[in-house]
N, C-alpha and C positions, 0 to 999 in steps of 0.2 A: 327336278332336283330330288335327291334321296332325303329320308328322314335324316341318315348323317349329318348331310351336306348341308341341311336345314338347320339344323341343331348347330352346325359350327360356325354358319353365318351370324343367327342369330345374338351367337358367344359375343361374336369378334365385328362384327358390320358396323357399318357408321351411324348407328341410331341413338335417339339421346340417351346419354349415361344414365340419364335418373333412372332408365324403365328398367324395370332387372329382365334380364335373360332367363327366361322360363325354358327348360329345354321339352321338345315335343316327344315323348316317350312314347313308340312303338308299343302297340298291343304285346300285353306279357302274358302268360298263363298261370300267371299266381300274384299273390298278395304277400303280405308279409307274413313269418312265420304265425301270429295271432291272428290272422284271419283279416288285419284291417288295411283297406288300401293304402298303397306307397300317400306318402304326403308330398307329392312335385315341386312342391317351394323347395326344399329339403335337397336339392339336386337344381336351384337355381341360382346364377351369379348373383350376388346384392348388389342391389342398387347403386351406382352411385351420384352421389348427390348435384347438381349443376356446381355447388360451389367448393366441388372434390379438386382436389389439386394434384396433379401428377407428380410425382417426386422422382426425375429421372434417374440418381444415387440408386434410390432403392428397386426400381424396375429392373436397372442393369446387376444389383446384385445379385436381385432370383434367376436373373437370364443366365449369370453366370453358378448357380446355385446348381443348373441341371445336370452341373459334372458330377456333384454328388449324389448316389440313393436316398437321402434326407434331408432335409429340409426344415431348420425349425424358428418360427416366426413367434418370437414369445414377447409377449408388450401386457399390460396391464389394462383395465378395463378401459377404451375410449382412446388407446393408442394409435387407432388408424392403422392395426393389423389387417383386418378382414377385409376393408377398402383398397388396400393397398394390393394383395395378395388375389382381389375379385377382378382390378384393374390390369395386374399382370397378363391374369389367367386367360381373360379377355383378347390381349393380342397375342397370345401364343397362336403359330398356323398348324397345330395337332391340337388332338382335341382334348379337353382336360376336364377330370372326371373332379365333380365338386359334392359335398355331402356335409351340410350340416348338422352335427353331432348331435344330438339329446340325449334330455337323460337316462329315458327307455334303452339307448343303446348299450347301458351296462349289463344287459341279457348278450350272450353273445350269439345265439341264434338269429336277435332282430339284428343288431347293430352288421353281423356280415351279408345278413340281407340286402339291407341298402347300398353297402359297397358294393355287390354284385349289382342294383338297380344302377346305382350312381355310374357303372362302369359299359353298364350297358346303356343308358339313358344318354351318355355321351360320346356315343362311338368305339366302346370297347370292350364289348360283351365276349364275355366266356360261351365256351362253346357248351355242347350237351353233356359232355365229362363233368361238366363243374356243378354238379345236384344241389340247388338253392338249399337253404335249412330247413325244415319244416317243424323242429322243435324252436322254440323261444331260447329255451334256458342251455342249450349248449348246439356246437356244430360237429361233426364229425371229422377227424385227423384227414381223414382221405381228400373232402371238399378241401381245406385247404391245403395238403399238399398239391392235388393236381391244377391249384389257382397258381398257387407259386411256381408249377412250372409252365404251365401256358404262357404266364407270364413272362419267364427265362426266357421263355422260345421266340419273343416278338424279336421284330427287325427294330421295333423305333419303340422308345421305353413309351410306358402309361401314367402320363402322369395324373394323382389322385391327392387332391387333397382335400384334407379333412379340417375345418371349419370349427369353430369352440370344441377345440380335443378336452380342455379341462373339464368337459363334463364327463369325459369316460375314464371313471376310475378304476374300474374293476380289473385287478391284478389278470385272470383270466385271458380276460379279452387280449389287455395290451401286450400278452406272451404270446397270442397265435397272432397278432399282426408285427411281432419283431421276427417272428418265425417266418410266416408270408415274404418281409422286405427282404429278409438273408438271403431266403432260397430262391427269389426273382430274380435275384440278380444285377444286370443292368434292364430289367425290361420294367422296374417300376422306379419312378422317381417322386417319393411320400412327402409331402408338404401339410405340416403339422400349423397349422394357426390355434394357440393358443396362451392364456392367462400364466397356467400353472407350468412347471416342470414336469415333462410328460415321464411316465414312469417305465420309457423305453432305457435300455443301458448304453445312454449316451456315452458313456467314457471312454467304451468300445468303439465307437465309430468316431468321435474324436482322434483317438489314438490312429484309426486304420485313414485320416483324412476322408472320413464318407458321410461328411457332418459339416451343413453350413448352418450359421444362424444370424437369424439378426434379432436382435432385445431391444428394450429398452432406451439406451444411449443412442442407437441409429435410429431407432423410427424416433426419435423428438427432431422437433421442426428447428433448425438453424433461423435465424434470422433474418437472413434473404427470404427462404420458405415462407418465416411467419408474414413477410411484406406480401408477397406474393398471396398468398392465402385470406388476407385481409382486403384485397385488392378483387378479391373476387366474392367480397362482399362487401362490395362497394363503397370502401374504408382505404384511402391514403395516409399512409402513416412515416415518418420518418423512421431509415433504418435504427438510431439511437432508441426511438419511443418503443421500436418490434424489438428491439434487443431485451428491453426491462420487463417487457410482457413474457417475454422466451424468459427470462431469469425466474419472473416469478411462479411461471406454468410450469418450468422445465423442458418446455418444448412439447406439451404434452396437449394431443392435438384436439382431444375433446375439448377441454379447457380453452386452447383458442380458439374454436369455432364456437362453442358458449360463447365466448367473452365478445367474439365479434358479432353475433346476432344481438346480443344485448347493447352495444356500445352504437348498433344502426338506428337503434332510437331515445339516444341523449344528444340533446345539443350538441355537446362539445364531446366528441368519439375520441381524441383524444385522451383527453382529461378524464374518462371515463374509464379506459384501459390502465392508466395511469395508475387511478385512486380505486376502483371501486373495491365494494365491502362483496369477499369471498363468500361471507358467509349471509348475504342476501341476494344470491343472485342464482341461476340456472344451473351454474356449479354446483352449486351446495344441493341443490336437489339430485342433482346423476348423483354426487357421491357416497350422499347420505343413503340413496335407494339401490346403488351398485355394489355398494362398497361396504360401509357400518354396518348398515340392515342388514345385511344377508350373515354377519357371522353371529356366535353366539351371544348370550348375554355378557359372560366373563371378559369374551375376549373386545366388545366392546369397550366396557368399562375399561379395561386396561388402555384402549385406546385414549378416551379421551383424559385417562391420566397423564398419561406418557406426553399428551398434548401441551404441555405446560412447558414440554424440557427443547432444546436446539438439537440434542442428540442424547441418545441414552444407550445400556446396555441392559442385559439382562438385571443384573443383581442393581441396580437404579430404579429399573421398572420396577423387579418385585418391596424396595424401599417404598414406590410412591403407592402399591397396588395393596401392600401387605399381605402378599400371597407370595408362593414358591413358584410358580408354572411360567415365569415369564420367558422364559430362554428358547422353551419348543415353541408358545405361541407367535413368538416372532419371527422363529425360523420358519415357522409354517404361514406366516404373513408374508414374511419377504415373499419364498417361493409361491406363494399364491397372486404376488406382482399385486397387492393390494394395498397398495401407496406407501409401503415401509420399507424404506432403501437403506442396504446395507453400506456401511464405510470399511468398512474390515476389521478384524481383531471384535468381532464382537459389537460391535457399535452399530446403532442406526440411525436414520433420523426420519422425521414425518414429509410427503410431498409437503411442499412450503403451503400451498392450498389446502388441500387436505389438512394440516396440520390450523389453518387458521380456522375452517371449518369445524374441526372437533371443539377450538378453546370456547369457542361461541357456542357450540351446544354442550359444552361444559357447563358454562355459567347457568343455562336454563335447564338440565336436566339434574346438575349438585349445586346450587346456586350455595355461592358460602366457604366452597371446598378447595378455591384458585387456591388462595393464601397456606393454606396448611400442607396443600401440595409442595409450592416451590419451598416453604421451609422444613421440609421433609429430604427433598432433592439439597438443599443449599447443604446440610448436615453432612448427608452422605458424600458429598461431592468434597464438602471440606477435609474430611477423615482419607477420603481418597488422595489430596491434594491438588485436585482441580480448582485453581485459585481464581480464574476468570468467573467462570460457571458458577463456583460457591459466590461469589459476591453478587453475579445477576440476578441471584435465585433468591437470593438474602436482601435484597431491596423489593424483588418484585412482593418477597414475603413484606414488607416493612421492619424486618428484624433488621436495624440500623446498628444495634449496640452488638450484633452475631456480626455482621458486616464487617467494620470496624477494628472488630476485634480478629477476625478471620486476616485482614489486608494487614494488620500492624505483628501479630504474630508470626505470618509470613516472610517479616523483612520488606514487604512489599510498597510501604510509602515511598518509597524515591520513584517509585512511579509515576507519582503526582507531576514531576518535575524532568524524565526524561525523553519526553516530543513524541513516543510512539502511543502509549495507550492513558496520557494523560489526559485530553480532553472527554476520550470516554469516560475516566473516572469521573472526574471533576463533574462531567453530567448526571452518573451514577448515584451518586453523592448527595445532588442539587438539593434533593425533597428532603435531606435530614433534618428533622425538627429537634427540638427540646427535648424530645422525649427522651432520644438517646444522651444517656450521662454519663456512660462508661468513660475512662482514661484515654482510651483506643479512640472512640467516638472525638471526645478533645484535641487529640493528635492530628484525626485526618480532617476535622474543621479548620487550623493550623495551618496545615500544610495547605490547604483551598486557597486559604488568605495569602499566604506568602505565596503562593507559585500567580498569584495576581499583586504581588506588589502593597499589599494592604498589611502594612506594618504594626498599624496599631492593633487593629482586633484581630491580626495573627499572634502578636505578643499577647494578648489578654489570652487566650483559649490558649497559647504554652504554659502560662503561670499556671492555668487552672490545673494543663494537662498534667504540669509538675505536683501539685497540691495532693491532686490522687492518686498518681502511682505513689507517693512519701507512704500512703498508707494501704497498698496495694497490695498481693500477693506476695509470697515472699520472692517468688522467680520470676520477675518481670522484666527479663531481660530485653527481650524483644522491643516494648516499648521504649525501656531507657533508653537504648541503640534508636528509634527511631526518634526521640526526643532529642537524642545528643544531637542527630544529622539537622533539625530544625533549628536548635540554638547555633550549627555553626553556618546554619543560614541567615538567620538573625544577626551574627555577627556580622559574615560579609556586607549585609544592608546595612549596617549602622556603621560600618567604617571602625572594630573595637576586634582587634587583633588577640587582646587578651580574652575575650570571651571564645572566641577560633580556639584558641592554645586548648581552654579547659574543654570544649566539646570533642576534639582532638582526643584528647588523655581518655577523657571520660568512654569515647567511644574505644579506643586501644582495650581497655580497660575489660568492658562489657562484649566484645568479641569471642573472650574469652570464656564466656561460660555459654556460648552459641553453638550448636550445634554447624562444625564443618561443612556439614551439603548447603545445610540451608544459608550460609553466608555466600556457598559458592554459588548458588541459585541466582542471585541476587549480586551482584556484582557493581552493578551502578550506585550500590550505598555507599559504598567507600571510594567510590569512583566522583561523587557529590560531595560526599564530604571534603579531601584531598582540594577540589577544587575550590568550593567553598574558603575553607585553610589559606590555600593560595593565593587568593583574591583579597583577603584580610591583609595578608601579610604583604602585598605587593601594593594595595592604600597606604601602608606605612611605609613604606620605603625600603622595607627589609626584604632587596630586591632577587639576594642568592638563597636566602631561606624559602622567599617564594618561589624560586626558581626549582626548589627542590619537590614540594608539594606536586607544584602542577608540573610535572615532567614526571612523576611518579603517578597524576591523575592522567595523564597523556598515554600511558603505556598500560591503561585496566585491559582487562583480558574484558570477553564478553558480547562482543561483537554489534549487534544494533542496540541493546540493551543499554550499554554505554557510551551510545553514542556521540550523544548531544553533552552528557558533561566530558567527553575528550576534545569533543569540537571545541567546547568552551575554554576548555585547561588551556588547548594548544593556541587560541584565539589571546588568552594571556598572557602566555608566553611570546605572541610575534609584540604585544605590548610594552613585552620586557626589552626584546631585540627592539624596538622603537626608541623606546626610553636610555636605552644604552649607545646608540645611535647608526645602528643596524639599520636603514631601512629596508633594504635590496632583499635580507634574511628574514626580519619581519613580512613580507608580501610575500616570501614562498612558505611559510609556515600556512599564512590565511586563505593562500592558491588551493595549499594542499590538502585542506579539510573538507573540499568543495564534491570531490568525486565520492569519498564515503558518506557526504553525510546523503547525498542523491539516490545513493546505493542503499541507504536506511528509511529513505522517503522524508528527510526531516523539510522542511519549509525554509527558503531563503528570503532574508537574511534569517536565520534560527538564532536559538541562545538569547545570549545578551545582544550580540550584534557589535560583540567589541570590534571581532577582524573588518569590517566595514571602514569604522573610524580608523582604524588602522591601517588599511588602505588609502584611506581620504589623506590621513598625515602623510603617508606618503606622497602621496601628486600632488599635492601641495609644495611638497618639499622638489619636487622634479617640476613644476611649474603646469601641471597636466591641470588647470583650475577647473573646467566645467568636468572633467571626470572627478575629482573634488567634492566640488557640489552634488553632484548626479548619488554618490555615496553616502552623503551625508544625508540626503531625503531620502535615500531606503531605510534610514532608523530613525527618522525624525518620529514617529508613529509607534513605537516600542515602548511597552510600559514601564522597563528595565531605565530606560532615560535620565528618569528624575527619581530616582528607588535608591537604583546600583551606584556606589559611591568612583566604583574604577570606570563604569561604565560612561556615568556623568563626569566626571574630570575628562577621559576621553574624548569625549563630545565637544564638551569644553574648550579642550585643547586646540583640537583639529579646527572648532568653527573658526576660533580667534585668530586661529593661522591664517585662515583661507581671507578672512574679512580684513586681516592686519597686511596681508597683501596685497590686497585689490584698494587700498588704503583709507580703510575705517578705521582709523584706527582707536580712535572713543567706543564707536561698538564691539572691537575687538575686546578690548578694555570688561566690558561689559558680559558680553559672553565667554568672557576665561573664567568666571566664578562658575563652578558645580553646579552652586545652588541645592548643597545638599547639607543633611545635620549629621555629623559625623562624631563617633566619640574621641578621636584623636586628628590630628593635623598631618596631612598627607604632605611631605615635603614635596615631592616632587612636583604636586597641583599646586602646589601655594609657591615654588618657581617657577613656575610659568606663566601661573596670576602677575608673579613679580616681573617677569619678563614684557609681559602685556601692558603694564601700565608703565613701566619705565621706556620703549615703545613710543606710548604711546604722548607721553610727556614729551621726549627727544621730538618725535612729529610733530608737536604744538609747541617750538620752542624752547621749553624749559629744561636744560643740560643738567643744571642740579639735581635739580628734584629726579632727573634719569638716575643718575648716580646713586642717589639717597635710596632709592629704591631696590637695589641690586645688593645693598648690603646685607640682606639673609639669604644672599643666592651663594653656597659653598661647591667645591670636588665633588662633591657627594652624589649630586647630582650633574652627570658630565657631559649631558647637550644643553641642560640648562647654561651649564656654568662656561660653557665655550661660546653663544649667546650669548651672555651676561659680557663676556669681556671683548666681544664684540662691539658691544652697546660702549661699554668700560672707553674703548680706545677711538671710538664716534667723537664722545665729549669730548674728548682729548687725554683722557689719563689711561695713558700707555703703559704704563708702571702699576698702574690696580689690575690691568687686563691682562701686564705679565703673569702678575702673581699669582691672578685666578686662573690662571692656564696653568701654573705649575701646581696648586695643588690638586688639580684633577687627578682619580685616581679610581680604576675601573679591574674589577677580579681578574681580567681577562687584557687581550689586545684591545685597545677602543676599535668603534667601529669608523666607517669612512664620516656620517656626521659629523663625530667627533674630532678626527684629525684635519679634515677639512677644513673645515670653519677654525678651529684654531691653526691650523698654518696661514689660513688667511689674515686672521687677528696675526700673527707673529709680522708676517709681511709687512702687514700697515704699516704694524709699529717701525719696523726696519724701513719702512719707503719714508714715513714722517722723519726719522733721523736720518736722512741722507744716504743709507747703504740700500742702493738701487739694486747688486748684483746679489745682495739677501732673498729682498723681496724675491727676484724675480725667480731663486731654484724654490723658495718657499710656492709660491705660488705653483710652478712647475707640477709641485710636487702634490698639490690640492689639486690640479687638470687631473691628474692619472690614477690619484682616490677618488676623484667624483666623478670620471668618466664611465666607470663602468656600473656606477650606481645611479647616472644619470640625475645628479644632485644641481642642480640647475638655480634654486634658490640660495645658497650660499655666496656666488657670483652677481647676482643678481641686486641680494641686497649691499652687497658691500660698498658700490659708490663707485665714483666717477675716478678714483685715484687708480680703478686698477684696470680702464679703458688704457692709458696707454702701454701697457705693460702686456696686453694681450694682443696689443698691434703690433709687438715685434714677433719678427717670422718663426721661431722656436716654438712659441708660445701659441700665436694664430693657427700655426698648425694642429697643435693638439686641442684646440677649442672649436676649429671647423667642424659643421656638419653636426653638432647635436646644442653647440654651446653661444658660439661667436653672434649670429642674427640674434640671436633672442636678447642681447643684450642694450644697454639705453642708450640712442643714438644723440638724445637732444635733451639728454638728463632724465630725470623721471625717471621710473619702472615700464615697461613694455615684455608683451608676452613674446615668446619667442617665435621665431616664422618657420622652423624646419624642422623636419621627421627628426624624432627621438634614435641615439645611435642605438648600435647592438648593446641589450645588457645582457646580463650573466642569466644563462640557460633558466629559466620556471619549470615546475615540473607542472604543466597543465595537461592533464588529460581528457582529449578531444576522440570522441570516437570518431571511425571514417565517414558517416554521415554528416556530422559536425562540418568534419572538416570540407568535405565536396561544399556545402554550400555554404560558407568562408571564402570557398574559392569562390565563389561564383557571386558574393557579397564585392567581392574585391574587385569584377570586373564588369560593377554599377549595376548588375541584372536584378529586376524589381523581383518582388516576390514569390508572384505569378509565374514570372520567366523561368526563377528557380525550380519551380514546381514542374513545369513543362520538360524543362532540360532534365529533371530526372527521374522524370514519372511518377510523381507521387503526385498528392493532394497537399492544398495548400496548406489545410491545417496541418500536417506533419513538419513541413518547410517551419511553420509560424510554432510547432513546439520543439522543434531542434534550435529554434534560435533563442527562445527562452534559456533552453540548458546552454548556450553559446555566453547567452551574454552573464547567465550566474558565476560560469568559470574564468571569465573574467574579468568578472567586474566591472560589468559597461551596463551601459541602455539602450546606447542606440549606435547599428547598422557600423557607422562610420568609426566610432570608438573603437569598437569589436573589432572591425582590419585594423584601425591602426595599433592597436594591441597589441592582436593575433602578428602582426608583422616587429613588434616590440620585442618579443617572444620567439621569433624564430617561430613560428607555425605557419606562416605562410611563404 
């Protein structure tokens, strides 16, 4: 066997990875230009380690790399470059000239030396034309010209690569080896492993397609990788637990091969990947000796300033450095791939390791310095308008009353209360003490309290928060605006319309000396309040003024920001269509809040959870009981319950429905009161109260005292009052239940509730006096308003007088198939025994996932099965059904077809 053929076995043969491939270098008749022998390591493939992992991604990208003359592998310290690129080099079947860089090679006499050694040392030595260098400090134009054409002239290219290129800086050099790769041709193919951006005019060979590269984002290990890689360190992990290790590393492979030799001896390897402290562990030692250490003093210092921030820019760093220089030193960090990753426009941020690594040697090497850092950053971020960032920075400082004051001048409290970044606040917040006293500080204490329902010590820290702005600046607009939106929070809780009215005014008012952006910024202030407003005013009874508020809070511009008080506006609004005797309208208003609020990430039930009970009243009122119930326990747990005065009457409402039907009628009784303290009298709650116990008196005998009871039930309110004379023509007095039907009186058409049930009342009355062929187009005429509302309890409770009237065949017909079985065969109430007819189109929107398994819900197939039939995993199956049953409004499986089939969806 030739020394060649030696040398190429050796590269490429089946021996173990760990041993590095030393290649056998033929007797040469020189040394290096300095007189000292070649160094053979320097021309050997590294090692690699038994627990290397091949990454087939990136082998196949260098195979495919060979199209280009260049080649460039640029990863940061511990990226699994040189591994990776020693592993390629390995199964290539030509021979591949390897050379790693030092920093002597900035001589360009030695450094072409060794590429001549490296190219001879692996099978592809220049003939006697190509005159070694025998000076250190420079080469002669001729040596490499006639390299570069030897070069040209090969049949099959030479591929050479060069191993830590970041150490060779020297302008020089890097100009006779772009001069070399130009004029080779296709005979050399250059593979550049290194750190830095090599100081060849890549932009040129980009432009000409003679430039591959892989960085940073391809050599991080995916997830699968990092299972795999863990796995050959004798570490089983679940893909989810390699996922949060990959998030936190970034994929970054020293780091997980650290973390997995350390986690082989804890207990619990897991738990150890999981939690462990960065900055006591094997990491923290490569980074601090790879990385910090090696640059200068300034530019560490800056480092571990910067260490404090999620992301900075230059003019942020030189804020926390108090120095000017920070712009070049980052640029020259970035490109030095020494852990400071650019986001564009300027911006960077720390490896999330690295980054936790410098704050812990912050503390020991400035102990004292954290806190003046972030409120140095909190300042500048504020003047910038970085309102997140200023407030993180502003707590991490303890500056509570800068805080505070930064979130309330911003417009920014209705945060507190719109579902997306309220719970961060609220946690933000947690640790404010006494100390802060500012006005601001008052406000966002306030607003804590209220957005949990804690009335009293949100009202005490508003009086106060008013106390101090009376003697505040003279332009405290900001605050007032965010005071007003609190007292018309306060309002809607206490049921006191007239305090709504004046935070109303008050805020109209205060707008006006607001700066335009910063109002449009913030959108969901007025979008809370409007809502707010509306809810006041819809406790009271002042059901088209309410209607005007929130159909005005319905339509805020704004998009996620606003989202949860439009959910909530429109949520009171299907309340109004409820209360007017819409239900069919009401359940497409609360259908249709379902796909944005999922599309903003809000939590179901969100809000108040009015549209809930407003669903409940409806199936209720369609006889749908265990869907009913099923509604009423997704908000039984809502701390809005016993608070919100519309919420609780709601509640209220719907329980005593549900339980006045199944016939409790004493607990119906019972659960129709709020149970809340209200500063006015909600008529239309305190008619339904009235409905409930006159109910429930008629069920225990007493006719009277029914009656007695109905007499504050007016028009005013017109499903109460069509009920009322319901109950009215029970007892017998058909002539009160006239009269209460005549003066109903609604802005608009009534809805099918209300015409229903009072043509039913008319009927009676007509069947009690003798005129049979009344009754019976009355009646007719409530089949075909409740048919397509599928209003099933109106029929239901009426009584046994209108069993025969629905036996004749006019009539049976239009009652079959959604109405006629459900009815009382042997007196008594009985649930109905058959599918719900077509109603009027919902707009649910089901994506096609959704929908395939609905189909396949519908044709009994278990969960599993579904998963099977179309190729996914079960947990997909089992979170599509979650979004299945919220837009529906179900729980379970069976509900959801027969819905979905309710619906037209199926």
């Amino acid at each position: 066997m030739s020394a060649v053929a030696e040398i190429y076995e050796n590269a490429r043969g089946p021996t173990d990875p760990a041993v590095p491939v030393v290649p056998v270098i033929p007797a040469v008749p020189f040394a290096d230009p300095r007189g000292d022998p070649f160094l053979r390591t320097r021309f050997a493939l590294p090692a690699r380690p038994a627990t290397f992992l091949r990454r087939q991604r990136l082998v196949d990208h260098l195979d495919q790399a060979r199209e280009t003359p260049l080649t460039l592998v640029n990863g940061a310290a511990g990226a699994g470059k040189t591994l990776l690129t020693a592993d390629w080099a390995a199964g290539q079947r030509q021979p591949v000239a390897w050379l790693t860089v030092e920093v002597g090679d900035r001589r360009p006499g030695v450094f072409w030396a060794y590429v001549l050694q490296a190219l001879h040392a692996w099978g592809a030595p220049a003939t006697e034309a190509v005159e070694p260098p025998s000076d250190a400090t420079g080469v002669d134009q001729r040596l490499l010209a006639t390299l570069a054409a030897e070069l040209n002239d090969r049949d099959q290219p030479v591929i050479l690569v060069l191993d830590e290129y970041d150490r060779l800086t020297t302008a020089e050099v890097t100009e006779q080896l772009e001069f070399v790769l130009h004029h080779a041709g296709r005979g050399l193919h250059l593979v550049l492993v290194t750190r830095t951006e090599p100081l060849l005019p890549l932009h040129r060979y980009r432009a000409a397609g003679e430039l591959t590269e892989i960085r940073a984002a391809e050599l991080a290990f995916t997830s699968e990788e990092a299972v795999a890689l863990l796995e050959l360190h004798g570490l089983s992990l679940p893909l989810h637990a390699a996922a949060a290790l990959v998030d936190r590393t970034r994929g970054w492979a020293a780091g997980l091969r650290l973390s997995a030799l350390a986690a082989r001896e804890s207990a619990d390897p897991e738990l150890y990947l999981k939690e462990f402290e960065a900055d006591r562990s094997t990491v923290a030692d490569f980074l601090l000796a790879e990385v910090l250490k090696g640059q200068p003093e300034e530019t560490q210092d800056l480092l571990l300033r910067v260490s404090v921030l999620e992301r900075f820019c230059p003019d942020l760093a030189n804020a926390l450095t108090l120095r000017t220089d920070a712009e070049a030193v980052l640029a020259r960090l970035h490109r030095a791939n020494a852990f400071v990753e650019h986001l564009g426009h300027s911006w960077y941020q720390l490896h999330p390791l690295f980054g936790e690594i410098l704050r812990a040697h912050l503390r020991e090497r400035l102990p004292g310095l954290e806190p003046e850092l972030h409120r140095r950053a909190a300042h500048w971020l504020r003047r910038c308008e970085f309102l997140p960032e200023t407030l993180a920075h502003g707590a991490a400082a303890s500056d509570w009353d800068f805080a505070a004051d930064a979130l309330v001048d911003d417009l920014a409290i209705g945060q507190l209360f719109t579902g997306l970044r309220s719970g961060d606040l609220t946690e933000l917040f947690s640790p404010m003490g006494p100390e802060a006293r500012s006005p601001a500080a008052d406000l966002v204490r306030a607003a804590g309290d209220l957005s949990r329902y804690d009335l009293d010590r949100g009202l005490a820290r508003l009086r106060s928060a008013e106390e101090h702005l009376a003697d505040d600046a003279p332009e405290p607009a900001a605050a007032k605006l965010s005071l007003a939106l609190l007292e018309a929070l306060v309002a809607r809780l206490t049921g006191c319309p007239a305090l709504a009215e004046r935070a109303a005014e008050k805020a109209d008012e205060l707008r006006q000396e607001l700066p335009a952006h910063l109002l449009d910024r913030h959108p969901e202030l007025n979008a809370l309040l409007l809502t707010h407003l509306g809810s006041a005013r819809l406790w009271a009874g002042r059901f088209e003024d309410a209607r005007a508020a929130l159909t005005a809070a319905a339509g805020s511009p704004g998009g996620a920001s606003t989202a949860l008080p439009r959910e909530d506006s429109i949520e009171h609004l299907a309340l109004l269509d409820y209360l007017n005797g819409w239900p069919g309208r009401a359940e497409r208003r609360v259908l249709a809040t379902v796909p944005e609020a999922e599309r903003a990430g809000l939590p179901r039930p969100s809000g108040s959870g009015i549209g809930q009970l407003v669903l409940a009243a409806v199936a209720v009122d369609r006889h749908e009981l265990g869907r009913a119930q099923a509604l009423l326990d997704e908000t039984a747990q809502l701390p809005s319950r016993t608070r919100d005065p519309v919420m609780a009457a709601g509640r209220a409402l719907a329980t005593a429905r549900l339980l006045l039907v199944r016939g409790k009628a004493r607990a119906a009784v019972e659960a129709a009161d709020p149970a809340v303290t209200a500063a006015v009298v909600s008529p239309w709650a305190a008619g339904y109260e009235a409905l409930f116990a006159s109910a429930a008196h008629l069920a225990e005998g007493r006719p009277d005292e029914a009656a007695e009871v109905l007499q504050g039930v007016t028009g005013d309110q017109p499903v109460c009052a069509v009920e009322a004379a319901a109950i009215q023509v029970a007892v017998g007095r058909a002539s009160a239940a006239i009269d209460l039907l005549d003066s109903i009186h609604t802005a608009g058409r009534p809805g099918p509730a209300v015409t229903v049930r009072a043509a039913l009342v008319r009927a009676q009355a007509a069947q009690c006096a003798g005129d049979t062929d009344t009754a019976r187009k009355l009646v007719t005429q409530a089949l075909l308003d409740a048919r397509q509302e599928r209003l099933r309890r109106p029929f239901l409770d009426a009584g046994a007088w209108i069993r025969p009237l629905l036996a004749t065949p006019a009539l049976h017909e239009l009652a079959a198939g959604w109405l006629t079985p459900g009815l009382p065969r042997h007196g008594g109430q009985s649930r109905p025994e058959s599918p719900s007819p077509p109603p009027p189109l919902v707009e649910v929107e089901l994506s096609g996932r959704e929908r395939d398994i609905l189909e396949r819900l519908a044709r009994m197939m278990s969960t599993e099965e579904v998963a099977a039939d179309l190729y996914v995993s079960v947990n997909t199956v089992k979170t599509h059904l979650k979004s299945v049953y919220r837009k529906l409004a179900v729980n379970r499986r069976g509900d959801a077809v027969r819905r979905a089939r309710d619906l037209r969806l199926l």
